[in-house]
Structure formats: structure tokens, C-alpha cells
C-alpha positions in Angstrom: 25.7 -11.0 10.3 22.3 -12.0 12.6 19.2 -12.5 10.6 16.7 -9.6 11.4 14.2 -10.9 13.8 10.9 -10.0 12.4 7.5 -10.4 14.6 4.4 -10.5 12.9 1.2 -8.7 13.5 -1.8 -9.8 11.7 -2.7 -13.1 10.1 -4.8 -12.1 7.3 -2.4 -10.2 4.6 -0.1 -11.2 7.4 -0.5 -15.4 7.0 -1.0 -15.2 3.4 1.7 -12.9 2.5 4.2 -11.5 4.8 5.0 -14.7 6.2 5.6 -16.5 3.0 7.4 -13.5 1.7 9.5 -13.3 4.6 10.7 -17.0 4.0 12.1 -15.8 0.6 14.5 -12.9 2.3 18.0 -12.7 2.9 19.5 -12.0 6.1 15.5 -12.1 8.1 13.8 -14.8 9.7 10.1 -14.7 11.2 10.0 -15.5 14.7 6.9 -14.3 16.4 3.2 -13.7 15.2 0.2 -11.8 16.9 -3.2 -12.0 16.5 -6.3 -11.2 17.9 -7.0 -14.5 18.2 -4.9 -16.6 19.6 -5.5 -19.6 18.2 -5.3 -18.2 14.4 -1.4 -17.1 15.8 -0.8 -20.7 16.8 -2.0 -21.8 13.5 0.3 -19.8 12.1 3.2 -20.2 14.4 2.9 -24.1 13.8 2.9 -23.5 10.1 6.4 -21.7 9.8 7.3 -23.6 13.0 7.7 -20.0 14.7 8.9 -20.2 18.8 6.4 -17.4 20.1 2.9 -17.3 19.3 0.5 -14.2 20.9 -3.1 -12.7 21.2 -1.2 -9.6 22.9 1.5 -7.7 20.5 2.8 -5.8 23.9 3.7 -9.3 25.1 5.6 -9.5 21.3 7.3 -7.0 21.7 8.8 -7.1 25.6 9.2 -10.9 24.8 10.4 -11.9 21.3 13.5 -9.5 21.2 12.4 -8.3 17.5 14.4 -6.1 15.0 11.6 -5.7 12.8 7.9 -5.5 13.1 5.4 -5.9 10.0 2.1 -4.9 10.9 -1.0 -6.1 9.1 -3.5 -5.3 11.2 -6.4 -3.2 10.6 -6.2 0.4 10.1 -7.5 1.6 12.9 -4.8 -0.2 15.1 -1.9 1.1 12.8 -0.6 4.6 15.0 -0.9 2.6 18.6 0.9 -0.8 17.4 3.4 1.2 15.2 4.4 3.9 18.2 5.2 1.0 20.8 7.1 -0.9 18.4 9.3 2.0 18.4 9.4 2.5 21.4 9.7 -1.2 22.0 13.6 -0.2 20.0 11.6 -2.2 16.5 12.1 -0.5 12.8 8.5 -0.9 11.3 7.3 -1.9 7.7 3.8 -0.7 8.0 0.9 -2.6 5.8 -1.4 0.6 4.2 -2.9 2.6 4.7 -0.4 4.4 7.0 -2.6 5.5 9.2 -6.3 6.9 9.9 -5.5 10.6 9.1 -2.8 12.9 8.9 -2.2 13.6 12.4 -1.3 10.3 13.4 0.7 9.7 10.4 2.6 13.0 11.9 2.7 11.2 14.9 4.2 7.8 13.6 6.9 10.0 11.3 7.9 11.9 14.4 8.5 8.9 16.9 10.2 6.6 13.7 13.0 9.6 13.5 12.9 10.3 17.1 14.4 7.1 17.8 16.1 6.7 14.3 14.3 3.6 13.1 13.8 2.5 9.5 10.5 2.6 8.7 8.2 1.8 5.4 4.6 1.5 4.0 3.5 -1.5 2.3 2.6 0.0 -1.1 4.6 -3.0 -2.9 2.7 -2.8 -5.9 5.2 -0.1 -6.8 7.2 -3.2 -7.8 5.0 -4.8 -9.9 6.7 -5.1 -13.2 4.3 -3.3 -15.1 4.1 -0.7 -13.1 8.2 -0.3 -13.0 8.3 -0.2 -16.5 5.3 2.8 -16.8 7.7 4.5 -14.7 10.9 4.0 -16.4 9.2 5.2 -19.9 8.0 8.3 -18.3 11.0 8.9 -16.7 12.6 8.1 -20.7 10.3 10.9 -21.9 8.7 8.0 -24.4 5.4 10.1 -24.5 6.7 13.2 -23.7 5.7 15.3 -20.8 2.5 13.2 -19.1 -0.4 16.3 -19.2 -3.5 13.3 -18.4 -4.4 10.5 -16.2 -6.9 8.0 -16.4 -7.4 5.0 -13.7 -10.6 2.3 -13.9 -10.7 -0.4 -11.0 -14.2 -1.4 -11.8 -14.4 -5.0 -9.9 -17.3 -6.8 -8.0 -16.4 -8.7 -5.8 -17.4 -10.5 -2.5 -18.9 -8.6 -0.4 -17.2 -8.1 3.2 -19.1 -10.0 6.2 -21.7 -8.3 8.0 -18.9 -8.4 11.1 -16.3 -7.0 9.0 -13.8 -4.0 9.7 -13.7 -3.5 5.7 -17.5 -1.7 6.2 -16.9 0.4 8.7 -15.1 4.1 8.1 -14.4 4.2 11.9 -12.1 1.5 11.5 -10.4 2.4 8.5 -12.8 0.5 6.0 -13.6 1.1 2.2 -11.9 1.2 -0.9 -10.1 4.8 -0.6 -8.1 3.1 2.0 -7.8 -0.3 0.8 -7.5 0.6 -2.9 -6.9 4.2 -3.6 -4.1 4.6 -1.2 -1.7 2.3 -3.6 -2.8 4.5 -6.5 -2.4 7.7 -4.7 1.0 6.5 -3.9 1.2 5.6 -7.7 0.6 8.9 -9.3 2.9 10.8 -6.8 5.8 8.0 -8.1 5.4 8.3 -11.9 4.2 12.2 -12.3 4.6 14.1 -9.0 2.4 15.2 -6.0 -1.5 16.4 -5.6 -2.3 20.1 -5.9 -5.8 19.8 -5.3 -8.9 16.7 -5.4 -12.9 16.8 -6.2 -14.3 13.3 -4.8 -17.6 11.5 -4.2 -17.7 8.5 -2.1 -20.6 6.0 -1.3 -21.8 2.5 -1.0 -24.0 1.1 -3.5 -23.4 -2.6 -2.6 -22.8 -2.9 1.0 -26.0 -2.4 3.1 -25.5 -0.8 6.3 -22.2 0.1 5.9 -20.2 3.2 7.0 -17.4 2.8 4.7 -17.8 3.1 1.0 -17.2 0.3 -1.8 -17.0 3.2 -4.9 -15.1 6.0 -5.1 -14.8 8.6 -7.8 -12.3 11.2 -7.9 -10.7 13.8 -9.8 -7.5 15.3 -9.3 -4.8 17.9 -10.2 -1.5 17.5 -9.8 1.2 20.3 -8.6 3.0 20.3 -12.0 -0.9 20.7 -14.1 -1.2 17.5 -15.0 -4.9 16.6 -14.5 -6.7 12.9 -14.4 -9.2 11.0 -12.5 -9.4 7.8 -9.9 -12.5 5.3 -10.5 -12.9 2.5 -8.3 -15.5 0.1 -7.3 -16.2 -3.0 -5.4 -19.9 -3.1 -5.9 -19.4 -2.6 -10.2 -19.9 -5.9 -12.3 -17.1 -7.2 -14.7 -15.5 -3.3 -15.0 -12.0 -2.8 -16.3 -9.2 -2.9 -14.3 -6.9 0.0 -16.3 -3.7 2.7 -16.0 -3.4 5.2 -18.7 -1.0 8.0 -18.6 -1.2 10.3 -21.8 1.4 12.9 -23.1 2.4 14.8 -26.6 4.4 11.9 -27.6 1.7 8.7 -27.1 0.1 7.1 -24.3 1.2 4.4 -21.9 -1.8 1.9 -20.4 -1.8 -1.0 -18.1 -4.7 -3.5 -18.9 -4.6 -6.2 -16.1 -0.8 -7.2 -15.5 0.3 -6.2 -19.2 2.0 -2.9 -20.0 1.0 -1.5 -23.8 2.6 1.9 -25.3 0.6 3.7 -28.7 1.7 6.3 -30.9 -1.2 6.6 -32.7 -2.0 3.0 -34.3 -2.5 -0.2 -33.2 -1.0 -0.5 -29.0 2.4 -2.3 -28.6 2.9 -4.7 -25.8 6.2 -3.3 -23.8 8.2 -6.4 -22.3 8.8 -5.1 -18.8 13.1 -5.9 -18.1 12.9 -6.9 -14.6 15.4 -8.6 -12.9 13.3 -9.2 -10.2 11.4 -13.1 -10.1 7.9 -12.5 -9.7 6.7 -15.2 -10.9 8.5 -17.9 -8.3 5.7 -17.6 -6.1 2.2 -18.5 -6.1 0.3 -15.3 -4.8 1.0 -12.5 -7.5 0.9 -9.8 -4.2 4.2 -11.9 -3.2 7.3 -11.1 -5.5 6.6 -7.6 -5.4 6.2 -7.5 -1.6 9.3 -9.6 -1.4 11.2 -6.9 -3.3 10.0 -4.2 -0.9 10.7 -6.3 2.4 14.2 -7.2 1.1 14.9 -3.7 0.4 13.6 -3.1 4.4 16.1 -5.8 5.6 19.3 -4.4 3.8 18.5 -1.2 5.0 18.6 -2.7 8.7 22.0 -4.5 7.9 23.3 -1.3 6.5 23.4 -2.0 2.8 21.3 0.1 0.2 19.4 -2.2 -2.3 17.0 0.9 -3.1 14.5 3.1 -2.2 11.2 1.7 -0.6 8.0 3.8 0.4 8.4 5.2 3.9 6.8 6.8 6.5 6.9 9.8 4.7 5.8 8.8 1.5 2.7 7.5 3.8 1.9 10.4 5.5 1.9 12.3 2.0 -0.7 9.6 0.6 -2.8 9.9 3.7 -2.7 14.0 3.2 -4.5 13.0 -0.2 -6.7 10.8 1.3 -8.0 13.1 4.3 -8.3 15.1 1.3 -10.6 13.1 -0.8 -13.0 12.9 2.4 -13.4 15.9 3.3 -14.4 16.3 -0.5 -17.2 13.6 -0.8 -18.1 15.1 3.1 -18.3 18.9 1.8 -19.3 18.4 -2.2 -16.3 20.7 -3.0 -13.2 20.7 -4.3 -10.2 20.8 -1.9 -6.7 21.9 -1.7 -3.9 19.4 -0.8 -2.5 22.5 1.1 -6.1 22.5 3.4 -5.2 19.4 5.1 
């Protein structure tokens, strides 16, 4: 069987984890990299002694003869690059958020299945151990049925440059996007999907900026359960914290550790997973690496397990557009609005 050609879009996330991660897969190989500037995609191509380097990811695509294209680019960029890969003949693993709004992630959904392509959404902290093992205790019914949800990223940390596409809302900047969306995507894997959200974004450490660094955000869930979303990149030394509640006890992640409490003093829960995360330096890279390699078997025909899609995505993005239109109109809003 051919390794899976894979070209490369982006050499932020792109260099510092796609490309390594790609290295670790079975049956793919990196061949090509993009980037807006072409000297950062030479950088790159020299590193993992790639044959086509680019500054134009149309000239990727018609040159390089790609199977699969991971996109890390901006936001903003996502529906244009991700529509003429497909078109191009590409499957797509999409870095998130999706897209910029629900529309486009429509539009990206549509043209993936009109021309029968895999596609996924980068939300790889899905397999982060901790996070695996939440699941697989809800799913047990260890707590019972989950009726409360409570998650804290509370986190200074450098601010963006003045230049940067992380400040501006135009370009798909700000922590919903960047932060939110892999927590969105969280919720709707361990408990089930929004009914309904009550938000308020701003900025209160970014100066100038259109895109906000704090988001708070409370939510109800389809099946009643209720909970809220805190998250800040202008907060100093906050807690960084999952906690799902039901009859039975309560379930938290502090950090990377999971913990379970039935009423005394919290146990620390071992997560049992196969998976080697800790084989590589960047913690963002054995989960991503499970994710990718479940992309790659999926090309070659095999089934090593589900993996966000397209449509997992555009559902996250529905949540999102959600949210906004909250913060925008100091109101609560149904799921069903957007």
C-alpha cells in the first residue's frame, strides 16, 4: 500500500505539530508545505527534508499530487483552502475552528460529501487521556446520570502581537474560537448536544483588539443538563479545571490529572490508555497523532475509530455562532436560532 501523501498548510501549529506528528504515522508521509511566507515553508521543507516547498497552496495542490491536506492556517482562510483541496480530489483534516460561521461550515460539509472525501476537525484533545477516561466513566454510569457542568480555563498568558490574526474577530481571533471550540466539542462528546447558550465576551487585556481574550458562558444542554464555560487569557494564575457532577459523585480534571469523589477525600483515576502520549515532546502531539492516524486508516480503508469530522465541526461552530450572537444581543439564545 502507497503512503498517503500529505501537504501541509501552515507552519505555526503546522511546524510544531503536524509535521512532527505526521513523522510518527503509519502508512503517510509529508511531502509538501505552504506558507505565507515562503521562506518559513523552505525552513520547514529543509527540516523534514520535504521535495516541494510553496508561498501559494493552489500551486500545492495542482503540483504535489497530495492525498491529504492538513490545514493550519488561520481561521479566516479555513472554507476557501478546504473547498479547493476538494476539489483539487484531497481528503481534509481541518485544524479548528472549522470554519468562520455556520454557513461556510455548510459549505465545506456539502463539497467534502459531494466528492466523497474523508474529512476531520482537529479537536485532538478528545484524546488526551484524561479526557478519554471522563468519558469512559460517564459512559460506565460511575456518577450516575451527569445533571451539572463546570469548566475554568483561567490562564494569562502572552499577549498576541499588535500584528496578530489572534486579536482580530474578522479573522477568526479570540478565545471562543481558539479555546472554546475544543470544549464545545467536549461537552457534546461526554453529555450530548446544546439546547440553548447565555454568553458575554470582551477583552480586558488586549488593547485595540476586536476579538475577545475572556469569555463567559452558560449553557443548557438538550437532555437538561445545565453548566457553564469560563475562559480567559487576560486572568492571572486561574485554574485550569473539568468538573462533571451527577447523583452518584463527581468527576474533575485539574491540569492533566483525572480525580473521581463520592463524597470524601478525591481519588486519582489512572487513565488505561493504550495510546503513548508521552513519547513525544510537545503534550498537543500524542493526542494529535492518535487523531491523524485514525485519518490515514480511514484513507487506506481500515477503521481504527471514530475521529471528529466535518460534521461534528459544523455542530461546534452552530454553538459558537451561538454564543456571539449572545454576547452581541445580551440574551439568551436557542441552538435551534442559528
Amino acid at each position: 500500500m502507497c503512503a498517503v501523501r500529505v501537504g501541509l498548510i501552515g507552519t505555526g501549529f503546522g511546524a510544531n505539530v503536524v509535521a512532527p506528528g505526521v513523522r510518527c504515522l503509519d502508512g503517510a508521509e509529508l511531502v509538501a508545505v505552504t506558507s505565507g511566507r515562503l521562506e518559513r515553508a523552505q525552513a520547514v521543507a529543509s527540516e523534514y527534508g520535504l521535495g516541494h516547498a510553496y508561498d501559494d497552496y493552489h500551486t500545492m495542490l495542482h503540483e504535489a499530487q497530495l492525498d491529504l491536506v492538513a490545514i493550519t492556517a488561520p481561521p479566516y482562510l479555513h472554507h476557501e483552502m478546504a473547498i479547493a483541496a476538494f476539489e483539487a480530489g484531497a481528503h481534509v483534516l481541518c485544524e479548528k475552528p472549522l470554519a468562520m460561521n455556520v454557513t461556510e461550515a455548510e459549505a465545506m460539509l456539502a463539497t467534502a460529501e459531494r466528492h466523497n472525501r474523508v474529512h476531520a476537525v482537529d479537536h485532538e484533545f478528545r484524546f488526551v487521556p484524561a479526557r478519554r477516561a471522563l468519558k469512559r466513566l460517564i459512559d460506565a454510569g460511575e456518577i450516575g446520570e451527569p445533571f451539572l457542568v463546570r469548566i475554568a480555563q483561567l490562564r494569562g498568558g502572552r499577549p498576541p502581537a499588535e500584528d496578530s490574526w489572534w486579536r482580530d474577530r474578522a479573522r477568526g481571533g479570540g478565545v471562543l474560537q481558539a479555546i472554546g471550540s475544543h470544549f464545545i466539542d467536549a461537552v457534546r462528546l461526554w453529555i450530548g448536544p446544546f439546547a440553548a447558550v447565555q454568553a458575554d465576551l470582551r477583552s480586558v487585556a488586549m488593547q485595540g483588539a476586536t476579538a475577545e481574550d475572556t469569555a463567559s458562558v452558560s449553557f443548557r444542554l438538550q437532555n437538561g443538563v445545565t453548566g457553564s464555560i469560563n475562559l480567559s487569557q487576560g486572568a492571572k494564575g486561574g485554574p485550569n479545571r473539568v468538573e462533571v457532577y451527577g447523583p452518584k459523585g463527581s468527576l474533575f480534571i485539574e491540569g492533566t490529572m483525572l480525580y473521581r469523589s463520592t463524597g470524601g477525600d478525591p481519588e486519582e483515576i489512572a487513565p488505561d490508555d493504550a495510546v503513548d502520549q508521552g513519547r513525544l515532546e510537545d503534550p498537543r502531539l500524542g493526542p494529535f497523532v492518535e487523531l491523524a492516524q485514525r485519518v490515514v486508516d480511514r484513507i487506506n480503508g481500515k477503521d481504527s475509530g471514530p475521529f471528529p469530522t466535518f460534521a461534528d465541526g459544523l455542530e461546534v461552530q452552530r454553538v459558537m455562532d451561538a454564543i456571539r450572537r449572545s454576547s452581541d444581543e445580551r440574551r439568551e439564545v436557542a441552538i435551534s436560532e442559528i
